[in-house]
Each structure stands twice: as structure tokens, then as C-alpha cells.
CHARMM-style PDB file with segment names, atoms N, HN, CA, C and O in Angstrom:
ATOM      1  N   UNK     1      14.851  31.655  -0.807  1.00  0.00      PROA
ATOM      2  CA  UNK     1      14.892  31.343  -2.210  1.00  0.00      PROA
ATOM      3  C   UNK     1      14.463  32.559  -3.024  1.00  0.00      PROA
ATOM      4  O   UNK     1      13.432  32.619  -3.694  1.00  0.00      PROA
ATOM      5  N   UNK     2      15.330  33.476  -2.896  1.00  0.00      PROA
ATOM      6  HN  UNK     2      16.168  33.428  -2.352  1.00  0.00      PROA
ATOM      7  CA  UNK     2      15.089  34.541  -3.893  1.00  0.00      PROA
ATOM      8  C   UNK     2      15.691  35.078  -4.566  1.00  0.00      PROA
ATOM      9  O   UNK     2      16.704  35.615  -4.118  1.00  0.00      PROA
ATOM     10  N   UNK     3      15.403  35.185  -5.808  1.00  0.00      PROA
ATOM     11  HN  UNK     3      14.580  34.749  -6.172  1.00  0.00      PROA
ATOM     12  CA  UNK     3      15.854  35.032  -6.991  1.00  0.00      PROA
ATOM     13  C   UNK     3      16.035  36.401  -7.958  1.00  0.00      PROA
ATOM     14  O   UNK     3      16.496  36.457  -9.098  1.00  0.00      PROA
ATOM     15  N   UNK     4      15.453  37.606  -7.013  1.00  0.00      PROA
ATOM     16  HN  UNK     4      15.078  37.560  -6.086  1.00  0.00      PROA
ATOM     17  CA  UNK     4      15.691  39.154  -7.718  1.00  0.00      PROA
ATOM     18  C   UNK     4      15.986  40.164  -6.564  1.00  0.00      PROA
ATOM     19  O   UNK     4      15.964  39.714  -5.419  1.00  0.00      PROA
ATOM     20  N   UNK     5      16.177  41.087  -6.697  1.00  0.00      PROA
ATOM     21  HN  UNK     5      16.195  41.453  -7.628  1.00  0.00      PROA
ATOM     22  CA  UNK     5      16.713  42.353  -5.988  1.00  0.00      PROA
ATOM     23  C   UNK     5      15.855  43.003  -5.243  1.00  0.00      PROA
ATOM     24  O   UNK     5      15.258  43.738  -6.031  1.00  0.00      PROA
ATOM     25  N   UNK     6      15.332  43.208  -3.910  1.00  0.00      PROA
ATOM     26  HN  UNK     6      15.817  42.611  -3.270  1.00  0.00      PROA
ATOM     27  CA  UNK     6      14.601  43.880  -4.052  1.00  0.00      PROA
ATOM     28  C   UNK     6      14.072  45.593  -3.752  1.00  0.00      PROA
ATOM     29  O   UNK     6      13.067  46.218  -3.413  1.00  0.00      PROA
ATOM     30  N   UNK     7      15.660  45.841  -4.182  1.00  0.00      PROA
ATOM     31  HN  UNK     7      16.476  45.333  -4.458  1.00  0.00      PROA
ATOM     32  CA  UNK     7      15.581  47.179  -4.696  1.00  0.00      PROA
ATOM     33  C   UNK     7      15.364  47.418  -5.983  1.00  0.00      PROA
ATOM     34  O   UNK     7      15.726  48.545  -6.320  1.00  0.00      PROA
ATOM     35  N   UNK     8      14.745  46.536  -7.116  1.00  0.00      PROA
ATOM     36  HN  UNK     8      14.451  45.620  -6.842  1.00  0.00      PROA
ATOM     37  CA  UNK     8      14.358  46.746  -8.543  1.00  0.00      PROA
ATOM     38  C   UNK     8      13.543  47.671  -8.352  1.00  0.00      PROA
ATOM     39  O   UNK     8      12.945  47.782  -7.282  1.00  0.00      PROA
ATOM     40  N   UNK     9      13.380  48.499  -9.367  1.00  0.00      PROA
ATOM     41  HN  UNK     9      13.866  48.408 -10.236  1.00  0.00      PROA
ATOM     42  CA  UNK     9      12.490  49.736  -9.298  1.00  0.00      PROA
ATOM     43  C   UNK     9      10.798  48.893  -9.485  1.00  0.00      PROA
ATOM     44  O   UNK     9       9.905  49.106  -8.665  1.00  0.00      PROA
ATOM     45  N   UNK    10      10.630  48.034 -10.585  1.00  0.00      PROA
ATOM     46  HN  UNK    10      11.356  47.860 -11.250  1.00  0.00      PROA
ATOM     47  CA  UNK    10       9.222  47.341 -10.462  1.00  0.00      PROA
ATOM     48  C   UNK    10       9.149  46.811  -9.029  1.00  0.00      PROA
ATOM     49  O   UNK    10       7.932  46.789  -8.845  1.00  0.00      PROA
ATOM     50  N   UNK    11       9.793  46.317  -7.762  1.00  0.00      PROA
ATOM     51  HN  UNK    11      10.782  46.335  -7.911  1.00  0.00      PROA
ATOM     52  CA  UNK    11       9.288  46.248  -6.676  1.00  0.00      PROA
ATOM     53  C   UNK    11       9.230  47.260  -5.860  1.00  0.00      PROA
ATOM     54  O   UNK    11       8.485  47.035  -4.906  1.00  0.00      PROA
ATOM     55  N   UNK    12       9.919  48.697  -5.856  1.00  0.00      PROA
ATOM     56  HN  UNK    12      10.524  48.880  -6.630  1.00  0.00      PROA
ATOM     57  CA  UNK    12       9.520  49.548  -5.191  1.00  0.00      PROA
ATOM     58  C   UNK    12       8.086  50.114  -5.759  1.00  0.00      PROA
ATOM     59  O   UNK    12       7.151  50.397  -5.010  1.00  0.00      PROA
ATOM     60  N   UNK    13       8.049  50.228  -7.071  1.00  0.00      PROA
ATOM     61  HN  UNK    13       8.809  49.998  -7.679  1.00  0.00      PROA
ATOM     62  CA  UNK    13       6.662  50.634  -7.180  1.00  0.00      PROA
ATOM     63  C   UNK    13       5.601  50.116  -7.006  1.00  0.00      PROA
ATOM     64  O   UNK    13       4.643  50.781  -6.610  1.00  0.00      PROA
ATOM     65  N   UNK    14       5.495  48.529  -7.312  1.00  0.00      PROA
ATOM     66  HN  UNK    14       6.273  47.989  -7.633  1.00  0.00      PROA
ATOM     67  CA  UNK    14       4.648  47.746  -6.335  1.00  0.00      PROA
ATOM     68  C   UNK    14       4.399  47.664  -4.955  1.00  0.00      PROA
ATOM     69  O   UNK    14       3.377  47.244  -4.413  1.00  0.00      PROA
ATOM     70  N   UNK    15       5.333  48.063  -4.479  1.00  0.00      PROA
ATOM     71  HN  UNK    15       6.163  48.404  -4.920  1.00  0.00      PROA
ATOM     72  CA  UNK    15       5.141  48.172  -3.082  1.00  0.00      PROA
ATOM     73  C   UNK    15       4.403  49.506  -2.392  1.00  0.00      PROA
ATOM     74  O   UNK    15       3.825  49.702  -1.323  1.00  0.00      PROA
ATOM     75  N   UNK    16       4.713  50.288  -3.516  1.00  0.00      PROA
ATOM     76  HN  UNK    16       5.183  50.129  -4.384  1.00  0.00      PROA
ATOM     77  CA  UNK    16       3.743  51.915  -3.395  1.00  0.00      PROA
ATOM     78  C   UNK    16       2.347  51.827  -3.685  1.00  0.00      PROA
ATOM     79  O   UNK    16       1.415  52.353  -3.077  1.00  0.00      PROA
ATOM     80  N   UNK    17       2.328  51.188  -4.563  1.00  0.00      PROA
ATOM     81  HN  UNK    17       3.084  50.760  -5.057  1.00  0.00      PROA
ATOM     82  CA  UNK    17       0.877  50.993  -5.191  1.00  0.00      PROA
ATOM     83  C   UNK    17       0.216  50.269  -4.038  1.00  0.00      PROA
ATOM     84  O   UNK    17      -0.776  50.734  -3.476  1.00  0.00      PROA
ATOM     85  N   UNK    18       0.792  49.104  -3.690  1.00  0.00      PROA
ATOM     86  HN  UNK    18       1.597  48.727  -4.147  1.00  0.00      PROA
ATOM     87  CA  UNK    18       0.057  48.101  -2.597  1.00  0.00      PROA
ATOM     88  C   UNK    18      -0.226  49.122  -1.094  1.00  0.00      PROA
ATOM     89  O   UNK    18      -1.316  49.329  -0.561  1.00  0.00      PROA
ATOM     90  N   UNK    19       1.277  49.699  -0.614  1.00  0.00      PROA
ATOM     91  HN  UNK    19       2.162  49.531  -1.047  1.00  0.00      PROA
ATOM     92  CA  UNK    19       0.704  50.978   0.486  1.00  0.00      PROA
ATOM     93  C   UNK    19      -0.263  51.722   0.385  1.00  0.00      PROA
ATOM     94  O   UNK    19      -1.189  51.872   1.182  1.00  0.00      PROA
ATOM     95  N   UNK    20       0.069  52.636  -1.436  1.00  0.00      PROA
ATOM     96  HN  UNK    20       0.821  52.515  -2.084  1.00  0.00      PROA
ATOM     97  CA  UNK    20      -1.390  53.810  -1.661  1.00  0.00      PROA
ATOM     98  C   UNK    20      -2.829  52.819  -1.348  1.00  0.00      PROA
ATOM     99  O   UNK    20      -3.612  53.214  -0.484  1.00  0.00      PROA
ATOM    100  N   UNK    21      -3.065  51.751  -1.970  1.00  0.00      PROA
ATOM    101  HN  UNK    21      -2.429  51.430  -2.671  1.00  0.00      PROA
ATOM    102  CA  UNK    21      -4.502  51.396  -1.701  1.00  0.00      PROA
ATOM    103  C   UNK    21      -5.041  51.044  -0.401  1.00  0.00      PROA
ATOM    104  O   UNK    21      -6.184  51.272  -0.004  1.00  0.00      PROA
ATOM    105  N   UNK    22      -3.632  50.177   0.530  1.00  0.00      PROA
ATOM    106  HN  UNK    22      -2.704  49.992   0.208  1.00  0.00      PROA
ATOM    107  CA  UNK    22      -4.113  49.771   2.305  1.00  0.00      PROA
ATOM    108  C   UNK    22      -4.400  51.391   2.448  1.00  0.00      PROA
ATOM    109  O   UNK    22      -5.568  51.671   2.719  1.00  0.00      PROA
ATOM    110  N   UNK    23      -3.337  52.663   2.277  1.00  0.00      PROA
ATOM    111  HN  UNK    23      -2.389  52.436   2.057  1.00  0.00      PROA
ATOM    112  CA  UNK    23      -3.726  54.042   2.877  1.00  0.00      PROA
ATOM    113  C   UNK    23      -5.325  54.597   2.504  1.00  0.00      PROA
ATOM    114  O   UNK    23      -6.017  55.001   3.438  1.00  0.00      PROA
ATOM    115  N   UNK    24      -5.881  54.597   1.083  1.00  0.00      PROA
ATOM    116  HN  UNK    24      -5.318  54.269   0.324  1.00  0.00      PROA
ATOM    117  CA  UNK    24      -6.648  54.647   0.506  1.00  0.00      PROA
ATOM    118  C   UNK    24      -7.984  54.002   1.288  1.00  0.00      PROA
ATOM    119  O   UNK    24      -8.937  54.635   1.742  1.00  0.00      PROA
ATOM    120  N   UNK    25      -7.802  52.784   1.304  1.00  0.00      PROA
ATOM    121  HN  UNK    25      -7.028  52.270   0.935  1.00  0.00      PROA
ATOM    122  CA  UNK    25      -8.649  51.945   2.013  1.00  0.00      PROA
ATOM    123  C   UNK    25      -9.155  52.413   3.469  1.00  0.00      PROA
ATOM    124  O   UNK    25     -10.287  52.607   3.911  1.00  0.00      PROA
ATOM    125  N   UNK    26      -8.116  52.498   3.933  1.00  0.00      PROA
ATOM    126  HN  UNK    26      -7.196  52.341   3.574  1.00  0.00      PROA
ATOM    127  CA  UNK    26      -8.073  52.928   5.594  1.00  0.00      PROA
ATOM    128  C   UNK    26      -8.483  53.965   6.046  1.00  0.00      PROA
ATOM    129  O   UNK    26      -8.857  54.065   7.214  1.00  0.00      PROA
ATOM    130  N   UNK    27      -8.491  55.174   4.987  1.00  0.00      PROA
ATOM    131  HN  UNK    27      -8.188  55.093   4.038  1.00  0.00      PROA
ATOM    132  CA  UNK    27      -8.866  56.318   5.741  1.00  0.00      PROA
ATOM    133  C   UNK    27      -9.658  57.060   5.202  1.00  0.00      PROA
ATOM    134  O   UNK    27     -10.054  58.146   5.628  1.00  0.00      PROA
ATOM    135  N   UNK    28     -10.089  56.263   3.742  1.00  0.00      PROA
ATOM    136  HN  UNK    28      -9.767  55.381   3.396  1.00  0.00      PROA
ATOM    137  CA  UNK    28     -11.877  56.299   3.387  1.00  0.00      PROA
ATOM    138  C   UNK    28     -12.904  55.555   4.143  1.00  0.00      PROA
ATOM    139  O   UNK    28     -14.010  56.061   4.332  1.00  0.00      PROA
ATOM    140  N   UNK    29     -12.601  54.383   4.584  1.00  0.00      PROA
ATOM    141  HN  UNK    29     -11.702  53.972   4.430  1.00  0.00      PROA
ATOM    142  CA  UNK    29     -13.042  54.195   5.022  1.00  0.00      PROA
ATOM    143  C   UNK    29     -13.388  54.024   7.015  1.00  0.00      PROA
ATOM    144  O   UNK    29     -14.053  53.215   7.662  1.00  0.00      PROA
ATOM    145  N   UNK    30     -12.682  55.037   7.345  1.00  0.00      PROA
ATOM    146  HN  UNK    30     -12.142  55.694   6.819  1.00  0.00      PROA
ATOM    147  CA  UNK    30     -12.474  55.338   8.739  1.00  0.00      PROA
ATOM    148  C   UNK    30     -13.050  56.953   8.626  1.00  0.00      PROA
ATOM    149  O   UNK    30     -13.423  57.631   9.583  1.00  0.00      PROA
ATOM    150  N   UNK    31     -13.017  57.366   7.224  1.00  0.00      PROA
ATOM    151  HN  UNK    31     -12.714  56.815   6.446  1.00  0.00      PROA
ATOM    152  CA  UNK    31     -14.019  58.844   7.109  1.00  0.00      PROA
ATOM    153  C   UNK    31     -15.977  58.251   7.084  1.00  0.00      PROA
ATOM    154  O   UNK    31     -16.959  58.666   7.699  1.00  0.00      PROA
ATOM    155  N   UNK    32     -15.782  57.102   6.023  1.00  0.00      PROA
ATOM    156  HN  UNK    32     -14.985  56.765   5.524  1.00  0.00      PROA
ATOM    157  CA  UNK    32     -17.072  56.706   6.084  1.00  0.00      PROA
ATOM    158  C   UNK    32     -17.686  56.357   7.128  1.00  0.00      PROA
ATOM    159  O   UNK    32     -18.914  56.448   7.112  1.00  0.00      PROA
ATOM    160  N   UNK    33     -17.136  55.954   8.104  1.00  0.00      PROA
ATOM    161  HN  UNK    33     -16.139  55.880   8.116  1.00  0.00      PROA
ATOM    162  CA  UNK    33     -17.716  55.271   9.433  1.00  0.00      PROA
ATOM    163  C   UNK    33     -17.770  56.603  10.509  1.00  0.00      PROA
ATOM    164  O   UNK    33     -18.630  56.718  11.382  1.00  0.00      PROA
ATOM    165  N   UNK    34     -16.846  57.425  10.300  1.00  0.00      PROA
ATOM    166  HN  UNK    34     -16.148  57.332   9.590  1.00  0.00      PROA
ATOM    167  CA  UNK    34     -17.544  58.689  10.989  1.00  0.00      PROA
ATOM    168  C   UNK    34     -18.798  59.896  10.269  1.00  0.00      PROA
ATOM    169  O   UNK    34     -19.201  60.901  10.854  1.00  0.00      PROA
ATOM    170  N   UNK    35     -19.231  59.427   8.848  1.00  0.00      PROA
ATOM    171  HN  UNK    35     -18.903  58.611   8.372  1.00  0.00      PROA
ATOM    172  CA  UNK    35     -20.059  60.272   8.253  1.00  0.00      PROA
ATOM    173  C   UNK    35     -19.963  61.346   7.983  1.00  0.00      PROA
ATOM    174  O   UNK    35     -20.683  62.333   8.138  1.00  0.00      PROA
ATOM    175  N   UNK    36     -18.272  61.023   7.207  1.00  0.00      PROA
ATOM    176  HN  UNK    36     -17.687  60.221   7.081  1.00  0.00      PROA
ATOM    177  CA  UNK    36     -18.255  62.426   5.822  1.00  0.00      PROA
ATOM    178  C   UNK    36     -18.545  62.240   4.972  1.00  0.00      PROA
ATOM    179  O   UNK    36     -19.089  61.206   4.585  1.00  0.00      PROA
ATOM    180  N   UNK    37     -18.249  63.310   4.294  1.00  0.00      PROA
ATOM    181  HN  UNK    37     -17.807  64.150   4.609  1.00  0.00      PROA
ATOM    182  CA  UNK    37     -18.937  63.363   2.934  1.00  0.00      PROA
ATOM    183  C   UNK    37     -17.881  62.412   2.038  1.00  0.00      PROA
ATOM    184  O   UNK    37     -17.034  61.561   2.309  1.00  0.00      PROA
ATOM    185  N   UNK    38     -18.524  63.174   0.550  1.00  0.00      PROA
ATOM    186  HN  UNK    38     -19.212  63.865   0.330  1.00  0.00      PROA
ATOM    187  CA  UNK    38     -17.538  61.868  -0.508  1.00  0.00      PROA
ATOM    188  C   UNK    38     -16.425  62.115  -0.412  1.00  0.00      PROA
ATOM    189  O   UNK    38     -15.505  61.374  -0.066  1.00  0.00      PROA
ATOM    190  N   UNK    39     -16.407  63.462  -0.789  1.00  0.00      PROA
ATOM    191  HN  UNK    39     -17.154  64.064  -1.070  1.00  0.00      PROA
ATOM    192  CA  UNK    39     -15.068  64.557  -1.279  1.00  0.00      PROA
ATOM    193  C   UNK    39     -14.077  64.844   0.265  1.00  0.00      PROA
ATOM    194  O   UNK    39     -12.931  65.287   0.337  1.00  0.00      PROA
ATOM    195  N   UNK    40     -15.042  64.390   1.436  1.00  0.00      PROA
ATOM    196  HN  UNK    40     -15.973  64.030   1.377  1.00  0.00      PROA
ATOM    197  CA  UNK    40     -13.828  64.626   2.387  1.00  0.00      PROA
ATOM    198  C   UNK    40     -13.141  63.337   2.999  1.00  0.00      PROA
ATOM    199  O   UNK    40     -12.366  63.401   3.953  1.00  0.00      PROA
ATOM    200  N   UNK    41     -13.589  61.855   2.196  1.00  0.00      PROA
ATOM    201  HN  UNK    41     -14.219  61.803   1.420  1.00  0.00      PROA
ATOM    202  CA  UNK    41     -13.581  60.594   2.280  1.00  0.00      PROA
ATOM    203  C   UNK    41     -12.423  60.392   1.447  1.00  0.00      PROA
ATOM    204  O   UNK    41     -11.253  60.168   1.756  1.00  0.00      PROA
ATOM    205  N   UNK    42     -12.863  60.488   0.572  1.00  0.00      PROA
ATOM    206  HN  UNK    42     -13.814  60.670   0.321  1.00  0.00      PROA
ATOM    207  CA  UNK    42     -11.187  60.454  -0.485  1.00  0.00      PROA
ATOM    208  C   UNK    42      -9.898  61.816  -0.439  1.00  0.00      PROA
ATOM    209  O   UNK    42      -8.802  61.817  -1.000  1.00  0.00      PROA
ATOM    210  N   UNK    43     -10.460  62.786   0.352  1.00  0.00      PROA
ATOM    211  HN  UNK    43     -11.351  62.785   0.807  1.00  0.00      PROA
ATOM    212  CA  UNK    43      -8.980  63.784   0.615  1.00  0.00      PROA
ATOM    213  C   UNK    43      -8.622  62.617   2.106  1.00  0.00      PROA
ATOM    214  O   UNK    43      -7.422  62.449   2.320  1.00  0.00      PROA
ATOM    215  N   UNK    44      -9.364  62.058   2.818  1.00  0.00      PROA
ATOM    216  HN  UNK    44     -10.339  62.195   2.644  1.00  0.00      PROA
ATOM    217  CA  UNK    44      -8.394  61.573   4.265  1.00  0.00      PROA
ATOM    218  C   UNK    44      -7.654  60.109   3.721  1.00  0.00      PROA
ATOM    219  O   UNK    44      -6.700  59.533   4.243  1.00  0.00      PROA
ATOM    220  N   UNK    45      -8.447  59.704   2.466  1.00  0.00      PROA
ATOM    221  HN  UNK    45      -9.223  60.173   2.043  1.00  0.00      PROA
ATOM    222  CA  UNK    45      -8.030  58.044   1.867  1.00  0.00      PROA
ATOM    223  C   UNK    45      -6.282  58.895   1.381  1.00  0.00      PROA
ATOM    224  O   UNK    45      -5.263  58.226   1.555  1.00  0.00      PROA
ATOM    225  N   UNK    46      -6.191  60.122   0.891  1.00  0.00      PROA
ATOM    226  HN  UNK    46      -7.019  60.665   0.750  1.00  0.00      PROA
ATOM    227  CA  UNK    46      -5.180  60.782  -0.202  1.00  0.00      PROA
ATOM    228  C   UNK    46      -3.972  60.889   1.215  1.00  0.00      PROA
ATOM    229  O   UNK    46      -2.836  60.415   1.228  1.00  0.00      PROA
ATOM    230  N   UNK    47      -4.565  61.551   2.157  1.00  0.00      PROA
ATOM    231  HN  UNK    47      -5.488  61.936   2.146  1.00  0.00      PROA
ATOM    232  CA  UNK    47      -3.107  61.730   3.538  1.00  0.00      PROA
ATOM    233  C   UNK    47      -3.453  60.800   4.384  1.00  0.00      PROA
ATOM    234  O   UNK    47      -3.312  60.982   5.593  1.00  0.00      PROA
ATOM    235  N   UNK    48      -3.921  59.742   3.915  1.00  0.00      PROA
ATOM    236  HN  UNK    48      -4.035  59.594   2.933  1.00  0.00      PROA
ATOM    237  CA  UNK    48      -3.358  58.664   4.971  1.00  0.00      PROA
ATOM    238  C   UNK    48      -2.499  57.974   3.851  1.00  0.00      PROA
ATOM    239  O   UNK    48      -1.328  57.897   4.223  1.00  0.00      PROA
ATOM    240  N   UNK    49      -2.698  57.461   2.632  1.00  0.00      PROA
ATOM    241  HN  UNK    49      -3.649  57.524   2.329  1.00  0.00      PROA
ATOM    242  CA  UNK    49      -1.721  57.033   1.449  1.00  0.00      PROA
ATOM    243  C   UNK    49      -0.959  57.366   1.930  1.00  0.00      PROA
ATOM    244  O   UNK    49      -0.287  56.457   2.417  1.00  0.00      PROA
ATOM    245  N   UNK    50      -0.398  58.895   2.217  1.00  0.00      PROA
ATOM    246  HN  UNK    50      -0.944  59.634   1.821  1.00  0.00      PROA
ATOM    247  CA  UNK    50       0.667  59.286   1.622  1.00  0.00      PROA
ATOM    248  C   UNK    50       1.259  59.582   3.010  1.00  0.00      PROA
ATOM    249  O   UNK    50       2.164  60.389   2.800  1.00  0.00      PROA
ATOM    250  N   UNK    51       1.226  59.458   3.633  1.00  0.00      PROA
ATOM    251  HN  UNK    51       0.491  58.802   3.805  1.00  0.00      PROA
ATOM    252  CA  UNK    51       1.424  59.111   5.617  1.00  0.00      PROA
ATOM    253  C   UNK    51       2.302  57.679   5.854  1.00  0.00      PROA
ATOM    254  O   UNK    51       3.270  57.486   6.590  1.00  0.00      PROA
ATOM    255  N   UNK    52       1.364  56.454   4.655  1.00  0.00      PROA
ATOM    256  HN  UNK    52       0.578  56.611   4.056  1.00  0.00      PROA
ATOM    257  CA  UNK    52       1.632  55.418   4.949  1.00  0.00      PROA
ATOM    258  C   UNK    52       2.926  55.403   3.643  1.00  0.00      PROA
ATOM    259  O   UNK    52       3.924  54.750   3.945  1.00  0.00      PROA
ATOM    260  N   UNK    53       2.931  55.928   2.566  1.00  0.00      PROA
ATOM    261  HN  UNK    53       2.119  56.458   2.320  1.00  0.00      PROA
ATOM    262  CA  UNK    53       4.069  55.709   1.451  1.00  0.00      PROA
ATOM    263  C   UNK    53       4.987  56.311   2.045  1.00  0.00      PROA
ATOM    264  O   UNK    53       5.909  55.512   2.209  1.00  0.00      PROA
ATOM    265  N   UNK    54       5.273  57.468   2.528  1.00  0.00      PROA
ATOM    266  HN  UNK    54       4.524  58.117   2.394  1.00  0.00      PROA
ATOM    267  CA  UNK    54       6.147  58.209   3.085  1.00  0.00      PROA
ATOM    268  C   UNK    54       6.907  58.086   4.502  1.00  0.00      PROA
ATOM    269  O   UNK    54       7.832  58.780   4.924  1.00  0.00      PROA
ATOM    270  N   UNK    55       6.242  56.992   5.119  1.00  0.00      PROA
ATOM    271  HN  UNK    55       5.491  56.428   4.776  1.00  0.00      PROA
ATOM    272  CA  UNK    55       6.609  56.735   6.533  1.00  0.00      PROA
ATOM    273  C   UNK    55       7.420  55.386   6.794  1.00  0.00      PROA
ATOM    274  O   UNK    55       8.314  54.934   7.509  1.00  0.00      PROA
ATOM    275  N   UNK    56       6.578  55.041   5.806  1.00  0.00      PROA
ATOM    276  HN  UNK    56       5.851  55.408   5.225  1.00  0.00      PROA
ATOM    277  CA  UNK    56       7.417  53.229   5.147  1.00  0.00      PROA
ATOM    278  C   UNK    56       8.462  53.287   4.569  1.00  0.00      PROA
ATOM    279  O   UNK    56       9.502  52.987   5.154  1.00  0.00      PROA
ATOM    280  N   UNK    57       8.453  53.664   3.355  1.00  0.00      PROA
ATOM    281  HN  UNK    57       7.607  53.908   2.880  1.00  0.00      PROA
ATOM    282  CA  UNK    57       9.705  53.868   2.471  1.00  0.00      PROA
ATOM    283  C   UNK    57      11.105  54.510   3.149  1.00  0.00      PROA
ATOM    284  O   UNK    57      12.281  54.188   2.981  1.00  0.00      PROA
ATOM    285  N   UNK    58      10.433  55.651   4.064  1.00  0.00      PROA
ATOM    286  HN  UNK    58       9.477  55.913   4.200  1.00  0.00      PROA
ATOM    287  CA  UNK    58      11.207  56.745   4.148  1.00  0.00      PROA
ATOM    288  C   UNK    58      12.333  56.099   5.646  1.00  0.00      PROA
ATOM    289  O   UNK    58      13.351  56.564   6.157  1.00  0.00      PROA
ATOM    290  N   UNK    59      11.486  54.824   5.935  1.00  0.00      PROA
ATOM    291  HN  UNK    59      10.659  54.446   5.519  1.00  0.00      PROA
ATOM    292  CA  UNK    59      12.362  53.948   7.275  1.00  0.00      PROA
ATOM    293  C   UNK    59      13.085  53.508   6.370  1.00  0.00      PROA
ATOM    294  O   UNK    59      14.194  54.014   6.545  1.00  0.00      PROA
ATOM    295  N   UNK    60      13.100  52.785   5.404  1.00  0.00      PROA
ATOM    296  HN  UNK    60      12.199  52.375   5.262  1.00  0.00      PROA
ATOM    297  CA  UNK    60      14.363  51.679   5.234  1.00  0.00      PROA
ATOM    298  C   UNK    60      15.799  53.005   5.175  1.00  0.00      PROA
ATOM    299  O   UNK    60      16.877  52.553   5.560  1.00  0.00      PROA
ATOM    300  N   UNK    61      15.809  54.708   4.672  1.00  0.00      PROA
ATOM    301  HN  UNK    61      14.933  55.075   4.359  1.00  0.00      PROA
ATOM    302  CA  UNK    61      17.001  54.772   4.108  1.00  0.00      PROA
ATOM    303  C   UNK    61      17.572  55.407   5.770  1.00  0.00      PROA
ATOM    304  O   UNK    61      18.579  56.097   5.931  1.00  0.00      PROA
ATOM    305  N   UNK    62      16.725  54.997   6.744  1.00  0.00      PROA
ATOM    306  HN  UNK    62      15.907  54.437   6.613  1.00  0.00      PROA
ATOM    307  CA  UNK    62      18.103  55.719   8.287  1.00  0.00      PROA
ATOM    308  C   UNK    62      18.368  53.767   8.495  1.00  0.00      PROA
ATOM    309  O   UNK    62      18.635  53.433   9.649  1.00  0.00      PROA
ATOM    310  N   UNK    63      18.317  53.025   7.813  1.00  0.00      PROA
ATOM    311  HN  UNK    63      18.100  53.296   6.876  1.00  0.00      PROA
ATOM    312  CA  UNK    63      18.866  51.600   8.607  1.00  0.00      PROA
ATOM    313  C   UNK    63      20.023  51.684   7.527  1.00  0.00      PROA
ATOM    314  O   UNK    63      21.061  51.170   7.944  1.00  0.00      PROA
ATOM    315  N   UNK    64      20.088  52.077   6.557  1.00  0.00      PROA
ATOM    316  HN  UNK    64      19.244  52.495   6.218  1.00  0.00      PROA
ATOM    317  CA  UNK    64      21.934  52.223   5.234  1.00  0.00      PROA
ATOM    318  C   UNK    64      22.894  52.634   6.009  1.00  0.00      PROA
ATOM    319  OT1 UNK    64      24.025  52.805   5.555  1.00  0.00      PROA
TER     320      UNK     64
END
């Protein structure tokens, strides 16, 4: 029962936003539990984001 596209651009960017924060989440806090610092907590939260936006997205366009 669905009722929009979901290649609309408001669901791809929702869907980025929702990846950046699980990436965000995950690899600040997998820095915190090994005891880095702040600044090297949020650069591993920044390349795991972007590990997880880029690895996701970047599957759907080899299944076209």
C-alpha cells in the first residue's frame, strides 16, 4: 500500500539523514568505548557516516 515514489528526492534525503546519524552514532560511539578523545570521536562518527551513505546508496545504482 504505497502511495509515493520512492525515488522522491524528500525520501532520498531522509534516508541520508537517517544513515548519517546510525554512521554518526556508531562510530562515536565505538571511538568512545575505545577512549578517544572528543575531536577524534566525531572525525570516526564523520567516516563511518559517510562509509555507511556511500556504500548504501551507491548499491541500489549496479541493480538498474
Amino acid at each position: 500500500m504505497q502511495h509515493y515514489s520512492k525515488d522522491c528526492s524528500v525520501c532520498k534525503m531522509m534516508r541520508s539523514l537517517a544513515f548519517s546519524a546510525l554512521g554518526m552514532g556508531l562510530g562515536a560511539g565505538v571511538a568512545y568505548l575505545l577512549g578517544a578523545t572528543r575531536q577524534n570521536m566525531v572525525y570516526s562518527g564523520i567516516v563511518v557516516a559517510s562509509i555507511l551513505i556511500f556504500g548504501f546508496l551507491g548499491r541500489d545504482k549496479d541493480k538498474k
